[in-house]
C-alpha positions as a printed NumPy array, in Angstrom:
array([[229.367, -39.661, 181.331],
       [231.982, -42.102, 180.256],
       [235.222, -43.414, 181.873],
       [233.478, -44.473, 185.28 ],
       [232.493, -40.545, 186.198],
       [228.938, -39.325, 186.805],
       [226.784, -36.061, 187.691],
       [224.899, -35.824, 190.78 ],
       [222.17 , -33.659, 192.117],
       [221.138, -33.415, 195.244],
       [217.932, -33.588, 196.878],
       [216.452, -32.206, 199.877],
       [217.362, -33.998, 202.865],
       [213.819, -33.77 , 204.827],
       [212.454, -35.066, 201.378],
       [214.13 , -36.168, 198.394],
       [210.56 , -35.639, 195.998],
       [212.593, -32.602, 195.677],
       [216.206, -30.959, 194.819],
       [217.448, -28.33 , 196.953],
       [216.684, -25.285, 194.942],
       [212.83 , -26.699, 195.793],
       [212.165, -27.811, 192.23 ],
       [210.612, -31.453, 191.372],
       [212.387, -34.753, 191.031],
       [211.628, -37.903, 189.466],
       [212.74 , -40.426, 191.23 ],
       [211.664, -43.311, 189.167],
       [214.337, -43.773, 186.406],
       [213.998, -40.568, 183.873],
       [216.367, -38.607, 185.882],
       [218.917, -41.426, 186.813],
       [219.088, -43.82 , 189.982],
       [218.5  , -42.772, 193.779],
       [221.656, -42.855, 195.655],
       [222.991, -41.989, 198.824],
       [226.642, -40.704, 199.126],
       [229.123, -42.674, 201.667],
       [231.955, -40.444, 202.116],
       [235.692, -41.022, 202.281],
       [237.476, -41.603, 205.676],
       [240.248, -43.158, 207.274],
       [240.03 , -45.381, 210.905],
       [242.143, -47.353, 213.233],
       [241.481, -49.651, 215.715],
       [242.475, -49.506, 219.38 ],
       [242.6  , -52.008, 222.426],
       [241.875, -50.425, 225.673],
       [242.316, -53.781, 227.668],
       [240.894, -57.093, 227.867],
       [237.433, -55.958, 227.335],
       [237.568, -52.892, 225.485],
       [238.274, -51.3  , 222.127],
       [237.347, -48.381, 220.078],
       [237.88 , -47.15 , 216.766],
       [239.125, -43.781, 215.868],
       [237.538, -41.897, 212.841],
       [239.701, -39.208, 210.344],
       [239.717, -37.236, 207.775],
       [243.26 , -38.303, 206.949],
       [245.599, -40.749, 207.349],
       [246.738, -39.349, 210.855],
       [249.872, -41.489, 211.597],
       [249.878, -43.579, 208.238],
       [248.534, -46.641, 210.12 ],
       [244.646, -45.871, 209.159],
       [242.686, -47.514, 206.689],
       [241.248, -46.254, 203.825],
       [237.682, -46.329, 203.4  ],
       [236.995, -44.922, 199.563],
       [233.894, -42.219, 199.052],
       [230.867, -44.531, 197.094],
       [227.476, -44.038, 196.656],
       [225.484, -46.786, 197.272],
       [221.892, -47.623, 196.041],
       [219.073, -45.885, 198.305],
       [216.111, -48.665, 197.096],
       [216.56 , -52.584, 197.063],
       [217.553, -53.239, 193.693],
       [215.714, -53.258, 190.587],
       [216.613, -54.788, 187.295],
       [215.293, -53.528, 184.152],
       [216.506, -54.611, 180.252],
       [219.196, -56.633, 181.969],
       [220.137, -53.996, 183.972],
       [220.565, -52.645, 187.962],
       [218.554, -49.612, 188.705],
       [218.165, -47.815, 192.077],
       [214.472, -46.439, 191.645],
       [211.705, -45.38 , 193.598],
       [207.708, -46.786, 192.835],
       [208.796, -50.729, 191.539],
       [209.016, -53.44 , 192.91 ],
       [212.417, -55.048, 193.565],
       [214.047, -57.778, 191.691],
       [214.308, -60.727, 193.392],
       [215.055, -64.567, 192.563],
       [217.843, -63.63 , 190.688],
       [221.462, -64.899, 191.875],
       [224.298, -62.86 , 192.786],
       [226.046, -64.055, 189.794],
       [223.397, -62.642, 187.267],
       [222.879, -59.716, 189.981],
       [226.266, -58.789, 189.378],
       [226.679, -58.664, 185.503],
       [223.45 , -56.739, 185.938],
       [225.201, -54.065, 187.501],
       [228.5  , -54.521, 185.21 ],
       [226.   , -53.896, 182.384],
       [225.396, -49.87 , 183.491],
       [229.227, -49.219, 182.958],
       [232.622, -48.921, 184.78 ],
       [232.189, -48.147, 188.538],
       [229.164, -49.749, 188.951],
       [228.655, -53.227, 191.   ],
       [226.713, -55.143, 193.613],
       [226.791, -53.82 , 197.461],
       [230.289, -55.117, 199.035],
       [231.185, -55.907, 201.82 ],
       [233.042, -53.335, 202.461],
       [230.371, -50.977, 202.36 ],
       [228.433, -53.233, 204.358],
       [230.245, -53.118, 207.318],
       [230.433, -49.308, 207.027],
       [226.541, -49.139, 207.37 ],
       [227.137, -51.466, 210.804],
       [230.149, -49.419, 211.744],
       [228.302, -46.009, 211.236],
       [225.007, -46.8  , 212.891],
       [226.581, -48.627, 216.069],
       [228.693, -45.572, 216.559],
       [225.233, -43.128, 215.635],
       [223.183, -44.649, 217.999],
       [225.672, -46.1  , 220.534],
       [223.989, -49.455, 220.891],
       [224.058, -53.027, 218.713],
       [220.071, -53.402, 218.726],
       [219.611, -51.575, 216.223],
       [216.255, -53.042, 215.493],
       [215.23 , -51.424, 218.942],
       [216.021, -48.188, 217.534],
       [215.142, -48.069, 214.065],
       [212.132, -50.609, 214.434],
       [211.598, -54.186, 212.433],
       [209.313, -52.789, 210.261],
       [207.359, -53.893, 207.865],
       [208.375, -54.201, 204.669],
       [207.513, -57.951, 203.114],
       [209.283, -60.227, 200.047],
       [206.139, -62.334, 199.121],
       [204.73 , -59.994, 198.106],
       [207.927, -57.601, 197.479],
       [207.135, -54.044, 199.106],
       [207.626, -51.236, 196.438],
       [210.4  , -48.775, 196.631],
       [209.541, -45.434, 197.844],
       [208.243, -45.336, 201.255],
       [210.87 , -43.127, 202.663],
       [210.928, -40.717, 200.077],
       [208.683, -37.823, 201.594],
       [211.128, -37.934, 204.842],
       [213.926, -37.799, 202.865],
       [215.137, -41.376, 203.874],
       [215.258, -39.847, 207.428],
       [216.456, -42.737, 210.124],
       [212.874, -45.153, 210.962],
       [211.677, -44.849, 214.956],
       [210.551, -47.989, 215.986],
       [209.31 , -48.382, 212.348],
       [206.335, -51.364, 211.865],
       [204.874, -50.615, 209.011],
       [207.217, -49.482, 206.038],
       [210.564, -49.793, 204.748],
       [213.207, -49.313, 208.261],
       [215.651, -46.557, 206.942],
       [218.908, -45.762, 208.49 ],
       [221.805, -43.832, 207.009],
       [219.784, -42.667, 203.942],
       [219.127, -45.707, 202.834],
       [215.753, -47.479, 202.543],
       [215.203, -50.826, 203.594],
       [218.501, -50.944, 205.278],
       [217.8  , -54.257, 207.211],
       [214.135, -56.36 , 206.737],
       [212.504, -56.745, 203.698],
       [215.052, -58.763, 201.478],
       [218.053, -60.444, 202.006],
       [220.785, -58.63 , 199.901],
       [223.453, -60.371, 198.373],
       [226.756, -58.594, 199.164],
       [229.456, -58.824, 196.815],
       [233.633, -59.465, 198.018],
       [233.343, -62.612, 200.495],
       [233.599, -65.793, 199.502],
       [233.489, -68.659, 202.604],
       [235.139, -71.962, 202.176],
       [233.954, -74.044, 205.413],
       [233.827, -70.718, 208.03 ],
       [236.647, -69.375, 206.531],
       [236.093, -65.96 , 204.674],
       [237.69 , -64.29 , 202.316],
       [237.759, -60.556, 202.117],
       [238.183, -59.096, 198.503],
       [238.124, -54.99 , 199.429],
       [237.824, -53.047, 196.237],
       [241.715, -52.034, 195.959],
       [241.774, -55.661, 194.919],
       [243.797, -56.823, 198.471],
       [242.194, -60.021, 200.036],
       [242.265, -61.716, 203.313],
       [241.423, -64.819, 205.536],
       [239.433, -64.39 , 208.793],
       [237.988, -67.391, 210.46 ],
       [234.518, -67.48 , 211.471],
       [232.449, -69.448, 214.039],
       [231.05 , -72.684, 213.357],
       [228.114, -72.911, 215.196],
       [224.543, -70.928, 213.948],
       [222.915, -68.468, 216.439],
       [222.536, -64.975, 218.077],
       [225.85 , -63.218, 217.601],
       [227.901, -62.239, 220.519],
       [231.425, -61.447, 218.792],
       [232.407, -60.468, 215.65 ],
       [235.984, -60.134, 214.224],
       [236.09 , -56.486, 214.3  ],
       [236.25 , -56.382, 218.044],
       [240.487, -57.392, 217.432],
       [241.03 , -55.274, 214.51 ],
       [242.915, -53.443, 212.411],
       [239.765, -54.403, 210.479],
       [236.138, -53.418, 210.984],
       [235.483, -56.732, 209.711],
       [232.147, -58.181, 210.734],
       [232.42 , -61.748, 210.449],
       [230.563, -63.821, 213.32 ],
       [233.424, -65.447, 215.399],
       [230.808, -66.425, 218.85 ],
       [227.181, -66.719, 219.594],
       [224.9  , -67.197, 222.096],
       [222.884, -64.344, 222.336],
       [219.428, -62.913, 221.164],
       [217.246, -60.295, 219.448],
       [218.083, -58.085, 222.188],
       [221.108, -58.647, 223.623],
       [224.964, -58.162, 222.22 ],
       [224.84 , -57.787, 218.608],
       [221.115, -58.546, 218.1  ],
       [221.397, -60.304, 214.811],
       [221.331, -64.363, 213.638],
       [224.539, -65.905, 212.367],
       [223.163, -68.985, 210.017],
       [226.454, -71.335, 208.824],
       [227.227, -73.957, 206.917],
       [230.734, -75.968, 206.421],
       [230.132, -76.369, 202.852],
       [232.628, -74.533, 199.956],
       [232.051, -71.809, 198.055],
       [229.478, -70.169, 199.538],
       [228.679, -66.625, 199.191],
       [227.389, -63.864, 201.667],
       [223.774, -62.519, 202.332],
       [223.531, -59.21 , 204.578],
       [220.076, -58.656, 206.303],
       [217.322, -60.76 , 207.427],
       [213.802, -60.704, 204.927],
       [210.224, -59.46 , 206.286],
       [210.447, -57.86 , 209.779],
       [212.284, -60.832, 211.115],
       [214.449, -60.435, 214.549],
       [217.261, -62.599, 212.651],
       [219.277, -59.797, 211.199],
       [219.803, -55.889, 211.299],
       [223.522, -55.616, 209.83 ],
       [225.249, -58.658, 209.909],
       [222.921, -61.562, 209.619],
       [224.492, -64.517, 207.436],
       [222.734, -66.589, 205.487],
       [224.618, -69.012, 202.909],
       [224.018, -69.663, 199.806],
       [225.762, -70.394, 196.558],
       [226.86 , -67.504, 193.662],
       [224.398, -69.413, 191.141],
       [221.567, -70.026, 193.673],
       [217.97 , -68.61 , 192.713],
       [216.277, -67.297, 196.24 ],
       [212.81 , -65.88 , 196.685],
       [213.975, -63.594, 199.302],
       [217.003, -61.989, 198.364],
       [217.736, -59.332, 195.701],
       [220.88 , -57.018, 196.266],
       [221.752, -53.179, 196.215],
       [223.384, -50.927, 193.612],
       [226.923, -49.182, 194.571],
       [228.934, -47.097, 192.093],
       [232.501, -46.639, 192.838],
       [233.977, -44.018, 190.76 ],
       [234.487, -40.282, 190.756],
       [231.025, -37.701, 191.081],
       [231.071, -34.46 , 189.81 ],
       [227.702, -32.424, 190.652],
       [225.733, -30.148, 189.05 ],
       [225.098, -26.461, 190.713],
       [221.702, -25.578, 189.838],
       [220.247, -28.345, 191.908]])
C-alpha cells in the first residue's frame, strides 16, 4: 500500500510457520517481511526515595504528564538487505559489514514508514523485559546463546516456537519479546543517538531531541539515566559491575565526536543483553554489526488470516 500504510496477517503465536486460521506461511520474502507488533502506551516515572523508582504503564495519558510511546512494528530477524533493500526474512543470512549510513537508506528505499531500529524502540525492548522478568540479567534468564557473526547464523531458528522467550538458550538465536536474536549474535546499529564526547543526543521519532550526559569510563553498567526520569532513557551514567550483577551488560566509550550507537553485544558474549555500547562512526564498515527493520506507520490487517 502507498502513503506509509500496510496489511498485516498474523501468525500463530506458538509458531509463526503458520497464520491463525492454521494455513501455511512463507516466511522468507514472497509474502512480505516478519515483524513483531510493539504496541502504543503511555508511562511516567516516579521517585519513591533516595533509592527507589518505578515507572507506571497506561493505556492513556492518565494526568497529561505521560509519555507517548507510538505503536511500531519492528523487524523479528537481524536484518537482511536484498537489491539495495532492508528485508526482515526468515532462512538468510544477515547483512552485515554494511554501515548505518548505507543501512539506513536501505530501509528508506522500501517506502515511507520504514527505517533502522531507534532508539526509542530500543529502550522499550529493555524497559519491557526488565519489568517481564523482574530482574536486569537478562542473559540469566533468556540464556547467551549461540548464535555466531563469523560465520553469520541464518534467520529462522525461532520460528517453530513462534519466537517464544529463549530459557537459558546456548545453542540458537536468544528470543525475547517476539523477536529473534534480541541480544548476541550481531551488534545492531540503532538509529536516533548521536554522541559527541559522552554526551548523547536523543532524536525520538516526533522529531524532539535532547542532551543526556553519559559516563566516561568503559565497564559493567551499574546506572543508567532512566533511573531519574521522566525518560526511560538508557544511557550508561556509572559502572562497576559485571555479567551478573546490576545491569549485566558492558558500557564501551570513547570521547571522540560523532559517534553513533550500537545496541547488543555479537556471538554469545556476556558484554551486552540491552544496552551494551559500542562506538563507532555513521560511515564505519564492521564485521559484526548489521541492524533491524522498524516500520512506523499505520497497519491495517487482513481477516482471513
Amino acid at each position: 500500500m502507498g502513503g506509509g500504510e500496510v496489511f498485516v496477517c498474523r501468525l500463530k503465536e506458538d509458531n509463526s510457520n503458520l497464520y491463525l486460521d492454521g494455513s501455511q506461511a512463507n516466511l522468507t520474502g514472497p509474502e512480505g517481511d516478519v515483524m513483531v507488533v510493539f504496541l502504543e502506551f503511555w508511562y511516567k516515572w516516579y521517585k519513591v526515595d533516595d533509592n527507589r523508582f518505578l515507572y507506571h504503564f497506561a493505556d492513556h495519558d492518565i494526568d497529561g504528564t505521560y509519555i507517548h510511546v507510538p505503536e511500531s512494528l519492528v523487524g523479528a530477524y537481524k536484518g537482511y538487505v536484498s537489491l539495495n533493500k532492508l528485508y526482515s526474512w526468515s532462512d538468510v543470512t544477515p547483512t552485515t559489514n554494511v554501515s548505518l549510513s548505507d543501512f539506513r537508506s536501505y530501509a528508506k528505499a522500501r517506502g515511507t514508514g520504514y527505517q533502522v531500529i531507534d532508539f526509542q524502540q530500543h529502550c522499550v525492548i529493555a524497559m519491557m523485559l526488565y519489568a517481564k522478568y523482574k530482574t536486569r540479567d537478562l542473559q540469566g534468564v533468556l540464556g547467551a546463546g549461540g548464535a555466531t557473526y563469523d560465520p553469520t547464523t541464518t534467520t529462522g531458528s525461532s520460528n517453530a516456537t513462534g519466537g517464544a522467550d529463549t530459557k537459558n538458550e546456548s545453542s540458537k538465536y536468544v528470543c525475547g519479546l517476539g523477536l529473534e536474536g534480541v541480544f548476541g549474535g550481531i551488534n545492531e546499529w540503532v538509529e536516533g543517538v548521536e554522541i559527541n564526547n559522552h554526551v548523547w543526543t536523543i532524536t525520538d521519532q516526533d522529531g524532539s531531541t535532547r542532551k543526556v550526559n553519559a559516563g566516561k569510563s568503559s565497564g559493567y553498567i551499574t546506572n543508567v539515566a532512566a533511573e531519574n526520569g521522566p525518560f526511560f532513557d538508557m544511557v550508561p551514567t556509572n559502572v562497576g559491575g559485571s555479567n551478573s550483577t546490576h545491569y549485566s551488560d558492558y558500557y564501551s566509550r570513547t570521547s571522540n565526536n560523532s559517534i553513533v550507537l550500537a545496541r547488543s553485544c555479537d556471538s554469545s558474549s556476556s558484554f551486552g543483553v540491552c544496552v551494551c555500547v559500542l562506538r563507532c562512526f555513521e560511515h564505519a564498515f564492521v564485521l559484526r554489526f548489521s541492524s533491524r527493520f522498524p516500520w512506523n506507520h499505520i497497519r491495517s490487517e487482513y481477516g482471513a488470516v
